[in-house]
C-alpha positions, 0 to 999 in steps of 0.5 A: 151690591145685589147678586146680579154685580157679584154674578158678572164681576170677573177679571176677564173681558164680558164679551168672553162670558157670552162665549159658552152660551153662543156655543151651546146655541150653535149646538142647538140649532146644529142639532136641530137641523139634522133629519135624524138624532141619535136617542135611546128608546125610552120615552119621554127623554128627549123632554128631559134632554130638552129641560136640561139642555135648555136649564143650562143655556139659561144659567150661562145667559144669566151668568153673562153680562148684560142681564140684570134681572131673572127673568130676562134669561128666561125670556130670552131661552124661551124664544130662542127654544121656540124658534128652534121648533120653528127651525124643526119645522122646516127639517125634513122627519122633524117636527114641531111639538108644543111639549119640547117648547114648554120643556125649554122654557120650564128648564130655564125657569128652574134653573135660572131661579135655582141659581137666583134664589139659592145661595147653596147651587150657585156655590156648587156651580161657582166652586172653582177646581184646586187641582193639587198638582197646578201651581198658578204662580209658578211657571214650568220651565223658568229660570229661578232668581239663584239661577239667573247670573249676577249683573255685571257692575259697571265700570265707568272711566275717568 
């Protein structure tokens, strides 16, 4: 079984697996259609907001269903950062630059190949929570067996 069975291999419906994607895209484009974002001062950040954002799109893509290769993830974010510098370029004080377009596509391309070929990161990013204090087989609130009343026995008549 290669890593691409044992990434979508969940016991939840696939459709649900493209629901973090879909909303990051919805993000995006959401982002991307104001005149104005709210960014500190320092330059250059908005590249690594671009690297990371979109490194993040890529993983949730390739963790989806419906990829069975590396590189399709990256492809498919690839276009997507590129026609949302298109989006920019009909928003009034946006514009379009070449270098938020490479930072898309080269934060995918780390991030997809981080989780494809090193075992370590895709742990880290598949480790689940145990929080302490939840008890998935237990149910708040449920009467226990001791405290449930016994059947009545049936009587039958002749």
């Amino acid at each position: 079984m290669g890593i691409e069975n044992k990434i979508t291999a969940s016991p939840r419906p696939p459709y649900l697996r493209w629901l973090y994607p879909a909303a990051l895209a919805v993000m995006v484009v959401v982002a991307s259609g104001r005149s104005q974002v709210a960014a500190p001062g320092i330059v250059g950040i908005d590249k690594v907001a671009h690297f990371l954002v979109f490194g993040l799109l890529a993983t949730l893509v390739f963790r989806a269903p419906g990829f069975h290769r590396w590189w399709g993830p990256i492809a498919v974010v690839s276009f997507f950062g590129f026609s949302d510098e298109m989006h920019q370029s009909f928003t009034p004080g946006r514009s379009v630059e070449f270098a938020d377009w490479m930072a898309d596509t080269l934060g995918a391309t780390c991030a997809v190949l981080l989780y494809r070929f090193w075992p370590g990161y895709r742990r880290f990013l598949e480790f689940r929570l145990r929080l302490p204090f939840v008890r998935p087989s237990v149910v708040p609130n449920a009467p226990s067996a001791s405290s449930l009343p016994a059947p009545a026995a049936s009587v039958t008549t002749p």
